[in-house]
C-alpha positions, -999 to +999 in steps of 0.1 A: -094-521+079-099-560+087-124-570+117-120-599+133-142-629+136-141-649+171-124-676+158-094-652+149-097-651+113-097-618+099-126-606+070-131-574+050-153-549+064-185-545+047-188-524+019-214-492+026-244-493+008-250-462-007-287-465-022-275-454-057-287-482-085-270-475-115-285-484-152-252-505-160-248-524-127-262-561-124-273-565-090-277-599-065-312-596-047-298-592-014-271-562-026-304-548-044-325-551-009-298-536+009-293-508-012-333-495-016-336-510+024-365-535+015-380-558+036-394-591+023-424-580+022-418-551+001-393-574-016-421-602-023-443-572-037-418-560-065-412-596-077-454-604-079-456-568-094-433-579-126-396-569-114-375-589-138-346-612-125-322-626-144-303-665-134-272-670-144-260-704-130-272-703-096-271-667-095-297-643-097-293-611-109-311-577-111-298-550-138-299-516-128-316-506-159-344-528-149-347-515-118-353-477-124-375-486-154-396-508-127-398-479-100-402-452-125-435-474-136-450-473-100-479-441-095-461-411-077-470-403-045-502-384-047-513-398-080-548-415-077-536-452-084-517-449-048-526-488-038-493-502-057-478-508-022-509-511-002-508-469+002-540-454+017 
């Protein structure tokens, strides 16, 4: 299914962003954003708290591996180190 733009030239829809990271996907920053629905803040707070990204060029890239290995780091919800985010 196309959409079409006002000036009459047609696009591919969107793709849907499931939320699934996979360990043998490279992710850009804005696909990865999209698909754990991060603000820049929240964004900001992963890259000061050590979230590796790759450049390739003048892309950047996020592997999926690093990812889960990054969120599986951060304290679980209830665990006593709860301030990684700014939790109460």
């Amino acid at each position: 299914m196309m959409t079409e733009r006002p000036s009459g030239k047609h696009m591919p829809p969107k793709p849907r962003t499931t939320g699934t990271i996979s360990d043998g996907e490279a992710y850009t920053a804005q696909e990865l954003r999209l698909r754990l629905g991060l603000g820049a803040w929240a964004w900001r707070t992963l890259r000061q708290r050590g979230l590796k990204i790759r450049k390739i060029g003048k892309q950047r890239l996020i592997l999926g591996a690093d990812v889960l290995r990054f969120i599986e780091s951060l304290p679980a919800e209830g665990d006593i180190a709860e301030e990684s985010f700014g939790g109460a």
